[in-house]
DOVEXZA-507647 format. One line per 8 residues: number of its first residue (from 1); for each residue z, y, x of C-alpha. Coordinates in steps of 0.5 Angstrom, whole numbers, plus 500, padded with zeros to 3 digits. Layout:
! residues N
NUM = Z:Y:X | ... $
***
This chain:
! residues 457
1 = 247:390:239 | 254:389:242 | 258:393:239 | 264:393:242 | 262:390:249 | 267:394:254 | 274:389:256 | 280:390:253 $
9 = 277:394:247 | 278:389:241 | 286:388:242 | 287:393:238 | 287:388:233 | 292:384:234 | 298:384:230 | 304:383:232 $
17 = 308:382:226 | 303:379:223 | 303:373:229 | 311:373:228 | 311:372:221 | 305:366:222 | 309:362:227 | 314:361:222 $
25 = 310:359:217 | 306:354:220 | 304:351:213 | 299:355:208 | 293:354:204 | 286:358:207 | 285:365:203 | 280:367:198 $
33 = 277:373:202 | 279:374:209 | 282:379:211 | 283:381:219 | 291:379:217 | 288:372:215 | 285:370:220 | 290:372:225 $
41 = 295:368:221 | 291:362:221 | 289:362:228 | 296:363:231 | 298:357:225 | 292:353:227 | 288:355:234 | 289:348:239 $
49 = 289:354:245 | 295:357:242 | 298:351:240 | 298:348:247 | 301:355:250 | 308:353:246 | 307:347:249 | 308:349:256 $
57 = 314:353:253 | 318:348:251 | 316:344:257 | 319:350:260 | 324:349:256 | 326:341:257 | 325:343:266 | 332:348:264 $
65 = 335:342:260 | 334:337:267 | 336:343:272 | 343:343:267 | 344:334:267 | 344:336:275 | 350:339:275 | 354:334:271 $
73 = 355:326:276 | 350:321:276 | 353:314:273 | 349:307:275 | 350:300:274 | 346:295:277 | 347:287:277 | 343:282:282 $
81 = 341:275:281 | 339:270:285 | 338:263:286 | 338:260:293 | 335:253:294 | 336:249:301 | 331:242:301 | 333:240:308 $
89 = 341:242:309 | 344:238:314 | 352:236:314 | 355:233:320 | 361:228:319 | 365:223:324 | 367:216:323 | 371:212:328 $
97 = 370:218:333 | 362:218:332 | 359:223:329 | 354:222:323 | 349:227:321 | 346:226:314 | 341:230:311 | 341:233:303 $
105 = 338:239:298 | 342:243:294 | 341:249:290 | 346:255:288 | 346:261:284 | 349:267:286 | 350:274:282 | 353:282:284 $
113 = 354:287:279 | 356:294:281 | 357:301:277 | 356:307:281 | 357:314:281 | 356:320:285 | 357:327:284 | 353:333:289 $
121 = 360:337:290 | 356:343:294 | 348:343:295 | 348:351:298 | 348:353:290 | 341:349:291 | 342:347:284 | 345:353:281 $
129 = 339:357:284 | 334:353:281 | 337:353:274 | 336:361:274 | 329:361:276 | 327:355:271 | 331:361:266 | 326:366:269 $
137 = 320:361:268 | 322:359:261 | 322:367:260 | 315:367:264 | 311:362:259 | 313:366:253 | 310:371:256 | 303:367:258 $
145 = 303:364:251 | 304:370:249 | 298:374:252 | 295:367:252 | 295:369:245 | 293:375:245 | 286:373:248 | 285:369:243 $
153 = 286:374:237 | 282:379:241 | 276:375:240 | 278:374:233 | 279:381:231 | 272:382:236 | 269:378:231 | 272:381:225 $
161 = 270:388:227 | 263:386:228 | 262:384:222 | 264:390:218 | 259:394:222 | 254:389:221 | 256:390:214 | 255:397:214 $
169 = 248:396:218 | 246:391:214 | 247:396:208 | 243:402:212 | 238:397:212 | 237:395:205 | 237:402:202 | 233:404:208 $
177 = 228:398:205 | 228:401:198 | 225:408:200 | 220:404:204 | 218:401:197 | 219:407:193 | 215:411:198 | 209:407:198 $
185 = 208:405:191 | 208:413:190 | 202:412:196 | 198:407:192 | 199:412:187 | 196:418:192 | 191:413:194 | 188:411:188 $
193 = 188:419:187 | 184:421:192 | 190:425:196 | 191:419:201 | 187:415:206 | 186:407:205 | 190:408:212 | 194:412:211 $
201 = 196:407:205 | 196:402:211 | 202:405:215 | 206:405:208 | 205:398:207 | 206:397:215 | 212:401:214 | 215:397:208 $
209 = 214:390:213 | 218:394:218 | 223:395:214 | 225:388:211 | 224:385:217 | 230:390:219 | 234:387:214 | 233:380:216 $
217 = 235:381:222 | 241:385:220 | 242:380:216 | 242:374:220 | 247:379:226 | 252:379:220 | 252:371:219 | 252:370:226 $
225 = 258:375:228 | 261:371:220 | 260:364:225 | 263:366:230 | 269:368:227 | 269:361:224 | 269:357:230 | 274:361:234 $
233 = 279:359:227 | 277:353:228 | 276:352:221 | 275:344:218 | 268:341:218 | 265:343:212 | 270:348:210 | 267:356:208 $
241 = 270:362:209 | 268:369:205 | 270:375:209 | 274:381:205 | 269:387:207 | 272:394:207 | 269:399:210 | 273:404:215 $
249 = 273:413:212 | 269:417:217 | 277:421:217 | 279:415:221 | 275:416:226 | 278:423:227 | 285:422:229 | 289:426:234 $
257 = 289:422:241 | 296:420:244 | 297:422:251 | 294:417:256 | 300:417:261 | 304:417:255 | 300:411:253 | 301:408:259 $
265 = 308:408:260 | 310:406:254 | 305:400:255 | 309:399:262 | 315:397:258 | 311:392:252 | 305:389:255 | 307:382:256 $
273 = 302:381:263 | 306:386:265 | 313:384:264 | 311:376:266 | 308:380:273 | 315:383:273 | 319:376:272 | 314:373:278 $
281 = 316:378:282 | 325:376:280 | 323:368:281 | 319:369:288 | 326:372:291 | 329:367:287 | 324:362:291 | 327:365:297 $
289 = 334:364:296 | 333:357:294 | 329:356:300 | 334:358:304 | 339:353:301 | 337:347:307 | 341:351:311 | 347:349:308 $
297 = 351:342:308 | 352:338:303 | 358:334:300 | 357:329:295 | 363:325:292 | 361:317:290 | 365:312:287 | 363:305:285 $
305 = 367:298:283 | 364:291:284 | 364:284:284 | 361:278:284 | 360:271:283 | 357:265:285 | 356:258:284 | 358:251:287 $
313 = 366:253:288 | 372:250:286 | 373:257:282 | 371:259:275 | 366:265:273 | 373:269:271 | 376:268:277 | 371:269:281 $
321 = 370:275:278 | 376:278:278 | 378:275:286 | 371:279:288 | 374:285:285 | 373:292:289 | 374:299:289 | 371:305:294 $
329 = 370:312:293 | 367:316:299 | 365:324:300 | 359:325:304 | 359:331:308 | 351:332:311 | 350:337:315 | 343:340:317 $
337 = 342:341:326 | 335:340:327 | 331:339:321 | 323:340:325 | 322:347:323 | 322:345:316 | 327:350:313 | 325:356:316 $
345 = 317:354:315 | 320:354:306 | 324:361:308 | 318:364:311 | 313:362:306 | 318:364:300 | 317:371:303 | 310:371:304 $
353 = 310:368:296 | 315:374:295 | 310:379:297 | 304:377:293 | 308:377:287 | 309:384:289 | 302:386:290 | 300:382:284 $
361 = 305:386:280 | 303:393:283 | 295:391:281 | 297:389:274 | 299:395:273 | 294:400:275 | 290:395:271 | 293:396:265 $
369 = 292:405:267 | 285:403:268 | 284:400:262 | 288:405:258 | 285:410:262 | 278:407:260 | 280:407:252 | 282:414:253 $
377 = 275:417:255 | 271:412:250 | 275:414:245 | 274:422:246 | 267:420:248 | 266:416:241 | 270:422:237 | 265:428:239 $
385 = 258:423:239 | 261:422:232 | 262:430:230 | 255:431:233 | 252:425:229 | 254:428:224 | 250:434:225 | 245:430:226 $
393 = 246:426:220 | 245:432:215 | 240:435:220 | 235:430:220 | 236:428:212 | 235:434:209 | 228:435:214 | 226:428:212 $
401 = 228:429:204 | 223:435:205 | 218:432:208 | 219:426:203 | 218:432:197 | 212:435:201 | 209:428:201 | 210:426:195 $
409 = 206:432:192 | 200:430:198 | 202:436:202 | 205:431:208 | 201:425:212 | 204:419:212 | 205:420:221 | 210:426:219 $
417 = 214:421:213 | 216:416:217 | 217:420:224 | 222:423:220 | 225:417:216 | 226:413:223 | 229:420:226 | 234:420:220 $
425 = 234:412:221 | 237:413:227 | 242:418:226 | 245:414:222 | 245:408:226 | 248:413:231 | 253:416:226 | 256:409:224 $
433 = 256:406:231 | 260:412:234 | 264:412:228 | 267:404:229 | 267:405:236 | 272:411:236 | 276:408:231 | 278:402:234 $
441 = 279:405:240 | 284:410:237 | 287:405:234 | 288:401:241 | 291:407:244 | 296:406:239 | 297:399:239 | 298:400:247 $
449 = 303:405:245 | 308:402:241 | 306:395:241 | 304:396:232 | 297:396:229 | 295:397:223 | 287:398:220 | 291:403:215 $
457 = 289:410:215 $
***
């Protein structure tokens, strides 16, 4: 059984504290006994998802560091070299008045060398616009890696409650086993005096193989659920892990429900889904006035100086270098006409972009009311089947401790035992099911309320 089925409802786990504290100790030996605490500072040190998040993050943070170098001149040097090979080159020279054609080869070797600088003097605030929406991006992705992380937590901490409540039910089983037991040795002592039927004795024994096959299937749920919390912690080959089991008082599950409009506006000011829906919204509208940059000229100011040299001269390497010496400095001023309905098409789709940054704000955030909405009504819900199992728990154990009683002294059949057994069974099951359900969702509105939780009553 999936205890915890409904999204969103293992959230509650997540600890923001304890995430802080793991990003800054990224070194650590693994615990004796898990606790919840363990795993999460395990996973937010180890967890590859997580890992890859913060690297987006500094990426955004190096796209913030190039905008900048934008800012700043560009320097250059570039050199060439060339060698020129002329195999049938023909000189003319005159003698006596006749002019005589002679044919040879020759090569020559030729070289320039240039150092360039340019410097964007106005751009429309292209590059300044830029440098604030990679601030906001940067912002942005700490806010995804964040809530990046948080998905992963979620099915830690799913995981990790589902163990206690298979612990728990592992427990109901394996007493429930040692009555079937006890229950059906008294029957083979009633059988073998008379009061009690060889088929009767059957349904004892029958109930017995019930019971224990229970058990193992308890139990083989209990290692799954450890597994799974295993692999998303991504443990090393070979390397076991024992979980610190403490079971929850049934106090906890009663615990006064926080208004859910109050929840929910304290959720608009620290849920990081939201507060990323937010900074689209601020990079979209920065998105527009970017665009609408291509609608100014620009001014770039250059400057070089260069020379160059080449061979089969009268002139050495020096002189040549310092007779083909020369400065420029030059101010290019570019001013857009026509530019084929490209800028307008950049500005109209930034707009549109704007606007769907817009809509996608408003949906995250009547999401996160349906969320907090639907956490509320489970945990009312959860917290009167919880009184109600409770009743129910003392009702059908003390009619099934006096049937078993009556049983004991043959005045009851084996039918009437365990159709009381299994109606006190379920109670319990019902009573331990709506109990972890109404705990973790009360403290899931907490957590949505002040961005805090704790399993601590």
């Amino acid at each position: 059984m999936n205890l915890f089925s409904k999204a969103g409802i293992c959230t509650c786990m997540i600890l923001l504290t304890a995430m802080n504290a793991a990003a800054q100790d990224s070194t650590g030996t693994c615990p004796e006994r898990w606790t919840l605490e363990d795993c999460i500072d395990y996973a937010v040190r180890n967890n590859i998802t997580i890992r890859q998040s913060r690297l987006n993050t500094e990426s955004a943070a190096a796209d913030i560091v190039a905008t900048k170098g934008e800012m700043f001149p560009s320097l250059s040097f570039s050199t060439s070299q060339s060698v020129i090979n002329r195999p049938f080159q023909e000189n003319s020279t005159t003698v006596s008045g006749t002019e005589i054609l002679t044919s040879n080869h020759s090569t020559s070797y030729t070289g320039s060398y240039g150092l360039n600088a340019q410097w964007t003097l106005f751009d429309g605030g292209r590059i300044r616009k830029t440098l604030e929406q990679n601030e906001i991006s940067y912002r942005q992705s700490e806010l995804d890696s964040q809530t990046q992380t948080y998905g992963i937590l979620e099915a830690i901490a799913s995981a990790y409650v589902q163990i206690l409540y298979a612990s728990e039910s592992v427990n109901v089983n394996r007493n429930t086993l040692e009555v079937s037991i006890a229950q059906c040795t008294r029957g083979k002592e009633l059988m073998d005096a008379g009061s009690l039927s060889a088929p009767d004795y059957a349904q004892l024994e029958a109930q017995v193989s019930n019971d224990r096959y229970q058990l193992v299937v308890s139990e083989s749920t209990l290692a799954d659920y450890k597994l799974q919390l295993k692999q998303l912690l991504e443990l090393e080959p070979g390397e076991e892990m024992e979980i610190a089991i403490d079971s929850l008082s049934d106090l906890a599950a009663t615990a006064a429900l926080p208004d859910k409009m109050e929840v929910y506006e304290s959720a608009l000011e620290t849920r990081p889904e939201i507060k990323a829906a937010e900074l689209a919204v601020e990079s979209s509208e920065m998105s527009v006035r970017i665009s609408r940059s291509g609608y100014y000229p620009s001014v770039i100011l250059s400057a070089g100086i260069g020379t160059n040299h080449t061979s089969g001269t009268d002139f050495t390497f020096a002189e040549q270098i310092k007779n083909g010496w020369n400065n420029s400095a030059g101010l290019t001023v570019s001013v857009p006409i026509f530019s084929n309905r490209q800028n307008k098409t950049a500005v109209q789709k930034a707009k549109l972009q704007h606007t769907y940054t817009q809509l996608d704000l408003t949906a995250a955030r009547k999401d996160l009311y349906k969320t907090i909405e639907g956490i509320w009504f489970d945990a009312y819900s959860a917290q009167k089947q919880f009184l109600a199992a409770q009743d129910n728990v003392r009702s059908a154990g003390v009619s099934y401790s006096l049937v078993n009683e009556q049983f004991g002294l043959g005045m009851k059949n084996t039918v009437e035992l365990l159709t009381e057994k299994n109606n006190f069974l379920n109670a319990r099951q019902q009573l331990l099911q709506a109990k972890y359900i109404a705990i973790l969702n009360t403290k899931l509105l907490q957590f949505y309320a002040d961005g805090t939780i704790t399993m601590e009553e």
